[in-house]
N, C-alpha and C positions, 0 to 999 in steps of 0.2 A: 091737883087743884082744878074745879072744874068753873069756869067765867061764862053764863050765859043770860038768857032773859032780858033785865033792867039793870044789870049790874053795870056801875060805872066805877072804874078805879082814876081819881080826880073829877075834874068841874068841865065837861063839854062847853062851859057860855061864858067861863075864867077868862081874863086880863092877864092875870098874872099865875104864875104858876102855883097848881094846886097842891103839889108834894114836890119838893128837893131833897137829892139825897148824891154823894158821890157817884153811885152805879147805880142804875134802875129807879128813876124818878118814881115809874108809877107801881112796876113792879120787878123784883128782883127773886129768880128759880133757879137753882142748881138740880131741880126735877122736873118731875112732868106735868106739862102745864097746858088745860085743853081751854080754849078761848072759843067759847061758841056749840059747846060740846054741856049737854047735861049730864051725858054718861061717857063713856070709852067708845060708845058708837053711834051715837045719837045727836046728829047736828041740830040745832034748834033754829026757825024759824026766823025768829028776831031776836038780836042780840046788840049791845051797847058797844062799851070798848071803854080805850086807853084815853084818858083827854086829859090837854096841858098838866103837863109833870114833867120835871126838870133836874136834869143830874150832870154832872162831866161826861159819861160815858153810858148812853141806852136810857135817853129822856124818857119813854116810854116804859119799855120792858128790858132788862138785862136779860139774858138767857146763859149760866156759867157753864163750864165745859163738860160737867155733866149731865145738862140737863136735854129734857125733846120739848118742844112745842107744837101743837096741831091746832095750824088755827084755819077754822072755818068761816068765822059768822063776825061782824062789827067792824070795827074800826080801831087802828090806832094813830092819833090825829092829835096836830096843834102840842105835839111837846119838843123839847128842846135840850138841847146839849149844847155846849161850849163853843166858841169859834174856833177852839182846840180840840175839841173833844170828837168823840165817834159816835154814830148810830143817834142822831136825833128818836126818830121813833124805834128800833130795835138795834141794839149790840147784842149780835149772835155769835158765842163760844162752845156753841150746842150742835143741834138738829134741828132744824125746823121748816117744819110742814106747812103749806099755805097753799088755799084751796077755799072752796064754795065757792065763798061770798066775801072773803076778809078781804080787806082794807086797808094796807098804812097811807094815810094822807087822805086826799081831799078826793074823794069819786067824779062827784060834781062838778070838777075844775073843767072849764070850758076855755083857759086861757095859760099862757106859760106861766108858773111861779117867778118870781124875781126873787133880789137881794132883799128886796123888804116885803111883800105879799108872797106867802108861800104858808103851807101847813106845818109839819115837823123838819126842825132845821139842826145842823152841825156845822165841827169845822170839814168832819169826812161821811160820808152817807148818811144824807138829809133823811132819808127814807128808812137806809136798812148798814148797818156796819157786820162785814158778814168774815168773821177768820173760820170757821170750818165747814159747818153743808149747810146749805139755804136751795130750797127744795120751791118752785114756782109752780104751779098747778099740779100738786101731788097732794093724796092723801097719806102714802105711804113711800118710803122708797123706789116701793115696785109698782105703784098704782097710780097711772096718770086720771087726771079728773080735769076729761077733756071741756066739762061745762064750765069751768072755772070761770066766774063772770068779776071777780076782784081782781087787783092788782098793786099799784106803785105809782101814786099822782101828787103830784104835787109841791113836790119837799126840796129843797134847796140847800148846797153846801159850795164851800170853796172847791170840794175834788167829789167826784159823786153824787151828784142830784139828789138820784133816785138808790144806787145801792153804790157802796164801796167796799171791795173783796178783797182781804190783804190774809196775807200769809203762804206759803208757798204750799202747804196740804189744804188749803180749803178749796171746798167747789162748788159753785154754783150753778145751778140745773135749772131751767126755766123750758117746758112743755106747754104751756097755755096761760092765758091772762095778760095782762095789759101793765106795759109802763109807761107811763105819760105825762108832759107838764109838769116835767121835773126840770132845774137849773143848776148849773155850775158858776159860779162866778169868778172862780180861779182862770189863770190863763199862762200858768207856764205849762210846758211840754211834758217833763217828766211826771209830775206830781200834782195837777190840775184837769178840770175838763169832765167830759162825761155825765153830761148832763142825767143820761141814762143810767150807764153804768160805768162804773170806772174800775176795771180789774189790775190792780196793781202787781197781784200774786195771784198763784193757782191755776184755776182751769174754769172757763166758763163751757159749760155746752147748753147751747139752747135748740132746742128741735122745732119749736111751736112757740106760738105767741107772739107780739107786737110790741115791739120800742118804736115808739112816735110820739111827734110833739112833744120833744126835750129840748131842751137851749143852751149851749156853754158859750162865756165866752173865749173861748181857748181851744180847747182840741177836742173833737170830737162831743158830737151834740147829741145820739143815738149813742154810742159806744166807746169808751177810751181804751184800750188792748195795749195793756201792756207786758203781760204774758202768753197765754194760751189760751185761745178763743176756737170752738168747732159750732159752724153753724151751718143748721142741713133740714130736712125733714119742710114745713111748712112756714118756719121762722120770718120776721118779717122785721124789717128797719125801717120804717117810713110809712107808706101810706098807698099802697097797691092798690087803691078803689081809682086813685088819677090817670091821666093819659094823657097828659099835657105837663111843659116843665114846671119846675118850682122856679117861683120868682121870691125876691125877697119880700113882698107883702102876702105871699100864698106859698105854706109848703109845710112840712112836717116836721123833720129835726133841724137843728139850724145850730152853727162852731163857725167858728171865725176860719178854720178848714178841717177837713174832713167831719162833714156833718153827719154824715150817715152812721160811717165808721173811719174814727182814727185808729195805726192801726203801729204799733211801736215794738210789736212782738209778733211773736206766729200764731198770724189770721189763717182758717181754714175753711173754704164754701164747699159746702157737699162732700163734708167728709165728719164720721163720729169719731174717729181720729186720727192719729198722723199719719196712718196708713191704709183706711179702712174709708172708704167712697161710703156715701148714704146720698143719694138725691136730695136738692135744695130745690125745693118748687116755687118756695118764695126768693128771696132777696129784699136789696135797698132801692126803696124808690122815693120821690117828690123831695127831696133835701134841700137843703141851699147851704153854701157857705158865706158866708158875710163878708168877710177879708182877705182870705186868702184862697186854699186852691181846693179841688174835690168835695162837690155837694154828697157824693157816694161817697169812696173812702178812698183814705190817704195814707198810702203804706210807706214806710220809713223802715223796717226794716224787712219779713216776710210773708207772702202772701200768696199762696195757692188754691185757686178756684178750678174744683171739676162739673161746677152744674148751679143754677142758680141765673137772677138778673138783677142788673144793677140799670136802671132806669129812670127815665126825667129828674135828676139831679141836674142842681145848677149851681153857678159861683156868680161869685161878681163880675163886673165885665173884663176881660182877657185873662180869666182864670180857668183852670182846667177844668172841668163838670163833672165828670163820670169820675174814673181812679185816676190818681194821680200818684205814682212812683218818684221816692225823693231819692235822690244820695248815689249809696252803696245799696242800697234796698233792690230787693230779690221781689218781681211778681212772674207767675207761671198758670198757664190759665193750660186745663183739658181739651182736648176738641170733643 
């Protein structure tokens, strides 16, 4: 199926939702589905999208487990899933591609999402509900598409803002593009937070690209880890253009603690993975945490940094700033 030009699957200027269905409000593929694509190679120029459509599980688009998606070009915006339900704008059981130009959520969002203004919402990734590969500035597999000027804005759930990564074989791969002005409104520990991203299961590696300006109230406003996380390469949590701390009225990601990154599982800086060093040029910077402690991040259980910076992060007053180590929790940093 190919989606491009004027084509709109539901009503962009809807109230109310334009298609409901169990799975896949607006659209539901167990194949291959090019969104923005006139031919198998041919991105289009201008292209429409996904608007208000409503289901239990992938308001927008379902993707089943055998299907690819490559999306380039539009948007998928303003649909909704259940306050139980997964993947407001995409439930991915696939492959899928995201790259150019594409869009879940609001581009134009100049301000955090809340519990009641936000674009595509859930009860677990407002943005993207992701159990097997969710591919961020890729056109292929093997082909990073370092202009990727799309991303993840906007969208709001109780666990997962912007993407929520469950299952223990999925992975999510993020090389370029923007996640932003996404919200959590959850705030327990285990199962809340992550304004950004919330990895429950799996492997995130991110090499490139920007989580900034997400908000939980709970854990983790940039990132909730609670599996296995490697970040290295040019990756960024916050807002690396500042040079001055984050306060609470100026700052990027923002959790009641650890706002950059909460980190409940094995966090890795500058490594692609458990064993294998990759320089991290970026890091977390400009955070704040609201309530509790680490505007950077807040490790609870392990965390090993060989390269990287964690910078002008703040907490509230007599809270830690930078990392903050709880418990039994294990940090080990390189020289």
């Amino acid at each position: 199926m190919f989606m491009y030009g004027s084509a709109v699957v539901g009503d962009a200027g809807a109230e109310n939702p334009s298609n409901t269905a169990v799975a896949g409000g607006g659209i539901y593929s167990t194949g291959t589905l090019y969104l923005g694509y006139s031919d198998t190679s041919t991105i289009t120029s201008t292209a429409k999208g996904i608007y208000s459509n409503s289901a239990t599980n992938g308001g927008g688009l379902y993707l089943g487990s055998d299907g690819t998606c490559y999306f380039a070009a539009g948007s998928i915006a303003s649909n909704t899933s259940t306050s139980t339900g997964y993947g407001g704008g995409v439930y991915n059981l696939g492959i899928f591609y995201m790259h150019g130009s594409a869009v879940v959520g609001l581009s134009s969002a100049v301000s955090y999402a809340t519990a009641s203004s936000y674009s595509n919402t859930a009860g677990y990734g407002g943005g993207v509900y992701n159990a097997k590969s969710f591919f961020l500035g890729y056109s292929s597999a093997d082909t990073v598409d370092s202009n990727f000027s799309g991303g993840i804005y906007y969208n709001t759930a109780s666990s997962g803002g912007g993407i929520y990564n469950e299952t223990d074989s999925s992975v999510l791969t993020m090389a370029a593009g923007t996640i932003a002005w996404n919200f959590s409104s959850g705030d327990s520990e285990d199962n809340a937070g992550g304004g950004g991203v919330y990895l429950k299961a799996g492997v995130f590696y991110m090499s490139g690209g920007i989580l900034a300006s997400n908000g939980a109230n709970g854990f983790g406003g940039g990132l909730n880890n609670q599996s296995s996380a490697f970040i290295y390469g040019s990756a960024v949590v916050g807002d690396n253009t500042k040079s001055f701390e984050a306060s609470e009225t100026s700052r990027s990601n923002y959790a009641g603690s650890g706002a950059g990154v909460y980190n409940n599982g094995d966090l890795y800086f500058g490594y692609k993975n458990s064993t294998t060093s990759e320089t991290l040029s970026g890091g977390v910077y400009y955070n704040y945490a609201t309530s509790g402690h680490a505007g950077g991040i807040y490790n609870a259980k392990t965390f090993k940094m060989d390269s990287g910076k964690v910078l002008y992060n703040a907490a509230t007053s007599g809270k830690k700033a930078g990392v903050k180590t709880g418990g039994a929790a294990s940090t080990e940093y390189s020289d």
